[in-house]
TORVEX-741467 format. One record per residue (C-alpha): x, y, z. Coordinates in steps of 0.25 Angstrom, whole numbers, plus 5000, padded with zeros to 4 digits. Example, Ala and Ser with C-alpha at 12.3 -4.5 7.8 and 13.67 -1.06 7.14 Angstrom:
<nodes>
504949825031505549965029
</nodes>
This chain:
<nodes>
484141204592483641344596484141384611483341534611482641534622481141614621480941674634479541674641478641794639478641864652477241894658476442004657476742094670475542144668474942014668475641964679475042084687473542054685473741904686474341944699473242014705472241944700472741824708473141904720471541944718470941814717471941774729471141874737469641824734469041714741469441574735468041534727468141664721469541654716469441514713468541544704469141664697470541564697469841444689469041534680469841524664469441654660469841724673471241664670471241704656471241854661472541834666473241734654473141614665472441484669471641454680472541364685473741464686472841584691472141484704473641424707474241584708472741634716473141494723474441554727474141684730473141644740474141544748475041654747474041754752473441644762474941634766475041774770473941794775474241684785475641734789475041894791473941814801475241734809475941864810474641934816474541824825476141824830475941994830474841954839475341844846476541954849475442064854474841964863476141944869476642064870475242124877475341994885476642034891476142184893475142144900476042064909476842184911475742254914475142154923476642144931476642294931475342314937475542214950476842274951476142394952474842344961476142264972476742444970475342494972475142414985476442454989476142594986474842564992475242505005476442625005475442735003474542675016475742655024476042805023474542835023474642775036475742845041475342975036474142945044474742905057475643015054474343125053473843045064475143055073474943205070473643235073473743155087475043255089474143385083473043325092473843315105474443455101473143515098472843465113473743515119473843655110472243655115472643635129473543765128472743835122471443825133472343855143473143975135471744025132471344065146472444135150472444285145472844325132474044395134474644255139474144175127475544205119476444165128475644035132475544005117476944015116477243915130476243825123476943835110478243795115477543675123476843625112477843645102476943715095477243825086476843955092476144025082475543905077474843895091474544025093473544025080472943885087472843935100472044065094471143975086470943915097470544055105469844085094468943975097468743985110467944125107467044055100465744035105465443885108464643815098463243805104462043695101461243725090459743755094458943635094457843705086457743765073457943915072457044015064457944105057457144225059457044215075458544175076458844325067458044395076458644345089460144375084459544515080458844525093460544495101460944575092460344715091460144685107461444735107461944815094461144925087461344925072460444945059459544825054460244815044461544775050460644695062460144605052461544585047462144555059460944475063461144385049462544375051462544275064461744175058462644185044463844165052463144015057463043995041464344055035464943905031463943895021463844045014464544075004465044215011465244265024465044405024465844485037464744565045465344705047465144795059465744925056465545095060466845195057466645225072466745125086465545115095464645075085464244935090464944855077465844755088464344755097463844705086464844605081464944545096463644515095463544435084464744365088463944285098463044255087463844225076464644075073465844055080466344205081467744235083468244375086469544365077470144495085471744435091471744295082473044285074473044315058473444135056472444105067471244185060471444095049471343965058470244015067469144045054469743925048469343825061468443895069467543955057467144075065466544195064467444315065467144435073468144555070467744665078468644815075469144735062469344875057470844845063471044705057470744775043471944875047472844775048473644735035473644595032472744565043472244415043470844455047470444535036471044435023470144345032468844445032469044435016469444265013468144245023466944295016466844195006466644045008467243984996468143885004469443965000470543945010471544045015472944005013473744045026475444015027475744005040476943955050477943865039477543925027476343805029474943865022473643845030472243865024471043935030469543955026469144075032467744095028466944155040465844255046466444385049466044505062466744615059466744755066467644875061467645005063467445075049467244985039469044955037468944835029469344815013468244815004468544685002468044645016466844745017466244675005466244535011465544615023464044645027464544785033463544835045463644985048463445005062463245115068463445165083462045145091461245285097461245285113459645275111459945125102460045045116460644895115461144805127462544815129463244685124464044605133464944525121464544395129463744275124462344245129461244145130460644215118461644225109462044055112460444055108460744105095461944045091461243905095460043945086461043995076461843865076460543775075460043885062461143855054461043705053459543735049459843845038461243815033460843745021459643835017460743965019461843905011460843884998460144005000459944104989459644234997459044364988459844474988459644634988459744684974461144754972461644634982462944574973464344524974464844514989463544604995462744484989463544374996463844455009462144445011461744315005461944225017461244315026460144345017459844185016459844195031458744305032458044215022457844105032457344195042456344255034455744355025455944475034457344445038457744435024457044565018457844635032459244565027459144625014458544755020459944755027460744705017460644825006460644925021461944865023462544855009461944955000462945065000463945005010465145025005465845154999466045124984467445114979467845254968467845154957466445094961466045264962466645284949465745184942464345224948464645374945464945334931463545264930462945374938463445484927463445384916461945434911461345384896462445374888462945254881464445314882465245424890466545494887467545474900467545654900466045654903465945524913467045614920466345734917465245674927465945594936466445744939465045794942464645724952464245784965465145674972466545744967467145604967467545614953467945754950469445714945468945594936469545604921469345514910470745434912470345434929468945344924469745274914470545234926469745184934468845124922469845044916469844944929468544894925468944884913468145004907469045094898468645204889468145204876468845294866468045354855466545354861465845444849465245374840465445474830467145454831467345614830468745634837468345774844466945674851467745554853468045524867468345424877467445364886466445234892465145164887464345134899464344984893465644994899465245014913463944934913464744814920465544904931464244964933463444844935464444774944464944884953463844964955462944854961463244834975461744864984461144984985459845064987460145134975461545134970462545124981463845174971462945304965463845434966463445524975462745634969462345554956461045494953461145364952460745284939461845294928460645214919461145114907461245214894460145174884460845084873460845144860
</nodes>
């Protein structure tokens, strides 16, 4: 017997492969169509098996793949089921953490009223003690006030020590205090409406009773009590000026008068720097500096930084260190009177200013002598003023006055409220307010040597479109005026190069080195020209003397 064992022929890989995926295919189609694919004979034969065999390996295939699919959906169920737990015990975390918070808030909640409350009681506890100490600090100060001056110190001092207050502290009260007593009582309103025009003419009518000056300045001064009633709400507050070089010329007449016109005037002559600050901060008056000539001497003088942080009514508060180191604030927006012999004030201050030149009346110009005492007519007018000021206040702050040509800048500001006021009182007070208005700022003020400099420049400039810097100084030389016989080319350049106008190298168009010179194009000066040389005038307020006046635009090539 022959033992040699024939082994079996092993399978087609191949084969093996598309048998395979063909079941793993059919196994993934829905079960009529692979049924019918498993029991077709011919389908089979493709892959050397029977129907039987190919439907019991799809057969397989698809338990196996239902198999799977069944233990992927249990474990997206227990992933779930794990998420769910997991969010659930976040959310109870969350749910613990925010009553734990909401039993803190209230705690924090009942904390913060607690100390609200004994802040309160605290602030309260304190201003009964301020109250009581006001009282009594009030009480001192009547009966300090009618003793002579010369005693008020040493009282002051007694009732520092009593009060326990701290002296200097109580001396800036008690002169805020003063301050307010010089203020003329508040008086009612006139039960009537007031015409604009009649109330003007009875405040011109007190006033020129008593002080002779030009209609221009009259109209000013006339215009300027009812602005002071209205100053809250414009946006500026010019200073009314008095001034002459010499004395005698009626400018502290003048401002007296309108003192007892004006709102709430204060003659700021023996108040302390730190009191100043408190006394237009609380009491909002009008200040009434007579001989200010002597405050602006002084260096660091409180009055004058006062004159300058006053004019504009933008809110802005003045930070003040006092006693301690502690910083108090203070507005000190406000109406200014202002009497000076000569005009000593920086420039700073005259531009913020409606300047009136008075000058000294002839023996044949004959007022009544002024007795610097209120009256029944002035209370009339200052009723009547009180009562115009509810009627117009509105209609001033929105008015939208026209100006005199040249008016710009400060000059434009300084007049607009006044201007609004003529405007209510008719069309001949307003055509007198602008009358007055170019009288009294065309050529008011001596232009600096820079503001000189340019207008000869565009009074010598003539046609052309370009000049060297040898022939502008060529001219500038000529001038009758003899101001600029020592100008040079680096002197201009000098003072040219602030306004950031320098020389231009190489002017010739033809680039020859013996005609190439340096120089300006009056392009460059068109600007400077147009913004410093505008202020009101007749005809050109900076014009050199001796020059004719023009200094046209050079035709553009």
């Amino acid at each position: 017997m022959n033992d040699t064992v024939v082994p079996f022929p092993a399978p087609d890989e191949e084969h093996l492969r598309r048998l395979k995926a063909e079941v793993e295919r059919l196994a993934r189609l829905p079960t009529v169509e692979w049924m019918y694919y498993a029991t077709t004979e011919s389908h089979a034969a493709k892959y050397d098996v029977d129907c039987i065999t190919l439907k019991s390996w799809v057969e397989a295939v698809v338990k196996e793949n239902e198999k799977k699919l069944r233990a992927r959906q249990a474990e997206q169920r227990r992933r779930e089921e794990r998420a769910e737990k997991k969010q659930e015990r976040e959310d109870q975390r969350v749910r613990r953490d925010r009553k734990e918070e909401v039993v803190l808030s209230r705690k924090e909640i009942e904390r913060e009223r607690k100390e609200a409350e004994r802040a309160r009681k605290q602030a309260e506890k304190i201003e009964r003690e301020e109250a009581a100490k006001r009282v009594k600090r009030e009480a001192a100060f009547a009966e300090i006030a009618e003793l002579p001056k010369l005693t008020h110190e040493v009282r002051l001092k007694e009732a520092a020590k009593r009060l326990g207050e701290d002296f200097e502290f109580l001396v800036e009260e008690f002169e805020v205090y003063f301050a307010a007593r010089t203020i003329p009582e508040d008086l009612e309103p006139w039960p009537e409406p007031v015409d604009t025009a009649e109330l003007l003419a009875a405040i011109e009518a007190k006033f020129r009773r008593y002080v002779v000056a030009s209609d221009a300045i009259v109209t000013a001064s006339v215009l300027y009590a009812p602005f002071t009633y209205v100053v809250e709400i414009a946006p500026h507050a010019p200073k009314l000026v008095f001034t002459f070089p010499e004395k005698d010329a009626g400018k502290s007449v003048a401002q007296d008068v309108l003192r007892w016109i004006v709102l709430r005037p204060y003659a700021a002559v023996e108040a302390t720097g730190a009191a100043i600050y408190r006394i237009v901060d609380r009491l909002r008056p009008t200040l009434c500096l007579d001989e200010a000539d002597t405050i602006f001497a002084r260096h660091h003088n409180v009055l004058a930084h006062i004159i300058n942080d006053s004019w504009s009514n933008s809110k802005r508060i003045v930070p003040r260190v006092g006693k301690g180191g502690a910083t108090d604030e203070f507005n000190v927006y406000g109406a200014q009177l202002i009497s000076m012999k000569g005009l000593r004030m920086p420039d700073t201050g005259q531009s913020r200013s409606i300047i009136c030149f008075i000058w000294p009346k002839l023996p044949s110009e004959l007022v009544e002598e002024f007795t610097y005492q209120d009256d029944d007519e002035f209370k009339v007018i200052r009723r009547k003023l009180a009562r115009w000021v509810v009627d117009n206040a509105v209609a001033l702050r929105d008015a939208k006055p026209d100006f005199p040509p040249g008016f710009n800048n400060r000059v434009r500001v300084n007049w607009k409220t006044l201007l609004a006021i003529a405007g209510l009182a008719g069309r001949e007070w307003l055509e007198r307010t602008r009358k007055a208005a170019l009288e009294l700022e065309t050529d008011r003020d001596e232009p600096s040597v820079t503001i000189r400099l340019f207008a000869a420049l565009r009074d010598i400039w003539g046609q052309a479109e370009a000049r060297t810097s040898e022939s502008l100084c060529a001219d500038l030389r000529k001038l009758p005026s003899g101001e600029w016989v020592d100008i040079t080319p680096h002197k201009l350049a000098a003072v040219l190069r602030e306004f950031r106008i320098r020389p231009i190298h190489g002017l010739h168009p033809t680039g020859r080195s013996d005609l190439t010179r340096g120089g300006y194009r009056y392009a460059q000066f068109e600007n400077a020209f147009a913004r410093l040389l505008q202020k009101p005038s007749r005809e050109s307020h900076t014009r050199t003397p001796g020059a004719k006046p023009g200094g046209k635009r050079p035709r553009k090539r």
